[in-house]
C-alpha positions as CSV (number, residue, x, y, z in Angstrom):
1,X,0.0,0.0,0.0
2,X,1.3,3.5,-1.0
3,X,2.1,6.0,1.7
4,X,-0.7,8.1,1.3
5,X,-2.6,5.2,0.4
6,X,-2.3,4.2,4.3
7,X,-2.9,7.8,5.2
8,X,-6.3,7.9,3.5
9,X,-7.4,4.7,5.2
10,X,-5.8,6.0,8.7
11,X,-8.1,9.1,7.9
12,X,-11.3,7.4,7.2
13,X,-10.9,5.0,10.0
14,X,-10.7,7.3,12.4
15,X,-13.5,9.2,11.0
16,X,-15.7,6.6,10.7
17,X,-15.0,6.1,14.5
18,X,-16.3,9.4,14.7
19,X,-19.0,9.1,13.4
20,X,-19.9,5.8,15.5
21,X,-19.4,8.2,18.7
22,X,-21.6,10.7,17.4
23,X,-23.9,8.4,16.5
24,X,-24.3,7.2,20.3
25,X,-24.7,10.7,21.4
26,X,-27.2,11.2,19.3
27,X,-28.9,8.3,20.2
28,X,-28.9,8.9,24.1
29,X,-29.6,12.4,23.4
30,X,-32.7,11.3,21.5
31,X,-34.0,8.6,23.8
32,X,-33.8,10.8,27.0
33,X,-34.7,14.1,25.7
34,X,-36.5,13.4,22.1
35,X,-34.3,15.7,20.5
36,X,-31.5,15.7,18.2
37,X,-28.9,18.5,18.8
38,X,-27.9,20.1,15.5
39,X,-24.9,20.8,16.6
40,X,-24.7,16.7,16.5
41,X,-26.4,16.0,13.8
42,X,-23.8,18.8,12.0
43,X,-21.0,17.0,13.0
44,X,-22.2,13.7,11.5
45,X,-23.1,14.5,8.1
46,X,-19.5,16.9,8.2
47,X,-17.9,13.3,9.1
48,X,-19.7,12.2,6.3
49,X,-18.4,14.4,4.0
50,X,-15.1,14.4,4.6
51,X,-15.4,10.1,4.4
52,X,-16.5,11.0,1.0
53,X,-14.1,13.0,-0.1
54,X,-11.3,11.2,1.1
55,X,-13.1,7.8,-0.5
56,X,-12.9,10.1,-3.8
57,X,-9.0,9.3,-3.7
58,X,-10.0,5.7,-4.7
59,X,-9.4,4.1,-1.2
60,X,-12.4,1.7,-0.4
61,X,-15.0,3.7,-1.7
62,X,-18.5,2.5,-0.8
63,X,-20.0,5.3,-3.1
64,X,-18.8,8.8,-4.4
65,X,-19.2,11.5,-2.9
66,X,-21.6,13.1,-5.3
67,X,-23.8,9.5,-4.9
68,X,-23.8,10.3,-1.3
69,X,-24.8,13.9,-1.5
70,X,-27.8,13.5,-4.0
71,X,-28.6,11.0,-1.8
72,X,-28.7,12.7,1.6
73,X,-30.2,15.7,-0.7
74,X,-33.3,13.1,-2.1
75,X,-33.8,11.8,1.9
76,X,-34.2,15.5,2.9
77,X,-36.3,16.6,0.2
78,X,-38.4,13.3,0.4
79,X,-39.0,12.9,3.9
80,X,-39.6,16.9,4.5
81,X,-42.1,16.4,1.7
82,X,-44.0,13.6,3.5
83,X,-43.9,15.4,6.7
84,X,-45.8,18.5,5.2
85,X,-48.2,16.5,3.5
86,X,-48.7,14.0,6.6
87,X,-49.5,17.7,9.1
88,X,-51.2,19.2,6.3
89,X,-53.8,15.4,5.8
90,X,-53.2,14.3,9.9
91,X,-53.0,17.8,11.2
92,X,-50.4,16.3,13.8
93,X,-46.4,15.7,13.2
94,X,-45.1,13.0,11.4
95,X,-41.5,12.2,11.8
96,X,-39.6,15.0,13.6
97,X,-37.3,17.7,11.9
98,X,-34.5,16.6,13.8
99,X,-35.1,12.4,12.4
100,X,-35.0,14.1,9.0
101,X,-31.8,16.1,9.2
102,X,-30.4,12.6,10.6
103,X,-31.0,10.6,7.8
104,X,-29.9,12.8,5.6
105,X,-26.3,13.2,7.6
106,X,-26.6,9.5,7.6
107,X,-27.0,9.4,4.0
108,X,-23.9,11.5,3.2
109,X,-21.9,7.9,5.0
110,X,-24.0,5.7,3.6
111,X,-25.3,6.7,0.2
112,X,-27.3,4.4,-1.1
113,X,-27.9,2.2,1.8
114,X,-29.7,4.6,3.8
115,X,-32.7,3.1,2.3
116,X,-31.7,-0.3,4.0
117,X,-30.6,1.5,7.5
118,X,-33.8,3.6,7.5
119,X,-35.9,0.5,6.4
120,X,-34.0,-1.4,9.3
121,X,-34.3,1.7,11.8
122,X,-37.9,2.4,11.0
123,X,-39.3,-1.2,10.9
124,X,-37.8,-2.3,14.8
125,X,-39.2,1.1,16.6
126,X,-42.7,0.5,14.7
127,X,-42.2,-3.1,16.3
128,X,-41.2,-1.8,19.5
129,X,-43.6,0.9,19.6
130,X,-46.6,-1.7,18.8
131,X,-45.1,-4.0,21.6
132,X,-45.0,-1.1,23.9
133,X,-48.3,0.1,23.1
134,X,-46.7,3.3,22.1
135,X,-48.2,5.9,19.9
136,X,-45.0,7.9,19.4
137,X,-41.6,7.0,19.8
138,X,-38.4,8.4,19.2
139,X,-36.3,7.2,16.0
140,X,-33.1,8.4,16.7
141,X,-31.6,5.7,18.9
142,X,-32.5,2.9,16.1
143,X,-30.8,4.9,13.7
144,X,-28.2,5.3,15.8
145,X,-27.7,1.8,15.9
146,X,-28.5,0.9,12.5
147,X,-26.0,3.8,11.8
148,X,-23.4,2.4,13.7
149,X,-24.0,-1.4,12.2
150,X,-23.2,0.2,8.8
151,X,-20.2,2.4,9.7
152,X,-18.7,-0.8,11.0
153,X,-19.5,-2.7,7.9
154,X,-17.7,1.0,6.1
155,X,-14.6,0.0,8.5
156,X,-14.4,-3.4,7.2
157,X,-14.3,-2.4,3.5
158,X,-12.0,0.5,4.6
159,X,-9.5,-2.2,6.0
160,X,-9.8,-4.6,3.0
């Protein structure tokens, strides 16, 4: 491996680590206090993007960064969307502003699979909620984890 080769996947690595951190504080922050700091949030999807552009050098790429932007940019515009039309039909929210901006820093690691982690996230807290006999719940700490199952799987290609 070439010098900066090895310096990339040092880089993305430890950003991907990152990322899992935030991801956990996000998660915690959400469960206790059903919010999502922007502050947070920011930091992910800047994690995000600088993952992407370092994966631009060719390094384990999982998608390109402008893959991962039009997708965080299509999960913003979608879901914001929906939420409108859901308070404007229900006259009651729908998912939250700060879930939103999530999946869309979320998208900017995970590109194209941020169908498959929102599908996973979304799916168990429906479960959970239905178990609990729960009318709302908060989504961030399953996308936290379903976050943090794909960063790892990220670190794995990184490493190969």
């Amino acid at each position: 491996m070439a010098p900066v080769a090895g310096g990339v996947v040092s880089a993305r690595v430890l950003l991907a680590i990152g990322a899992i951190l935030v991801n956990a504080l996000l998660g915690l922050s959400d469960a206790r206090t059903r919010r999502l700091p922007d502050g947070l949030v920011g930091a992910l999807a800047l994690l995000g993007l600088a993952d992407a552009s370092l994966a631009a050098l060719g390094v384990g790429a999982p998608a390109p960064l402008v893959t991962r932007v039009a997708w965080a940019l299509t999960a913003l515009c979608a879901l914001t969307a929906a939420e409108l039309a859901w308070r404007r039909l229900r006259g009651v929210a729908g998912i939250a502003g700060g879930d939103v901006k999530m999946i869309a820093a979320i998208a900017l690691w995970a590109g194209p699979d941020v169908a498959l982690v929102v599908g996973a996230a979304c799916a168990v807290a429906s479960l959970v909620a239905l178990v609990r006999g729960a009318r709302t719940f908060a989504l961030g700490p399953y996308l936290a984890v379903f976050s943090c199952l794909q960063l790892v799987h990220t670190l794995v290609n990184i490493a190969v």
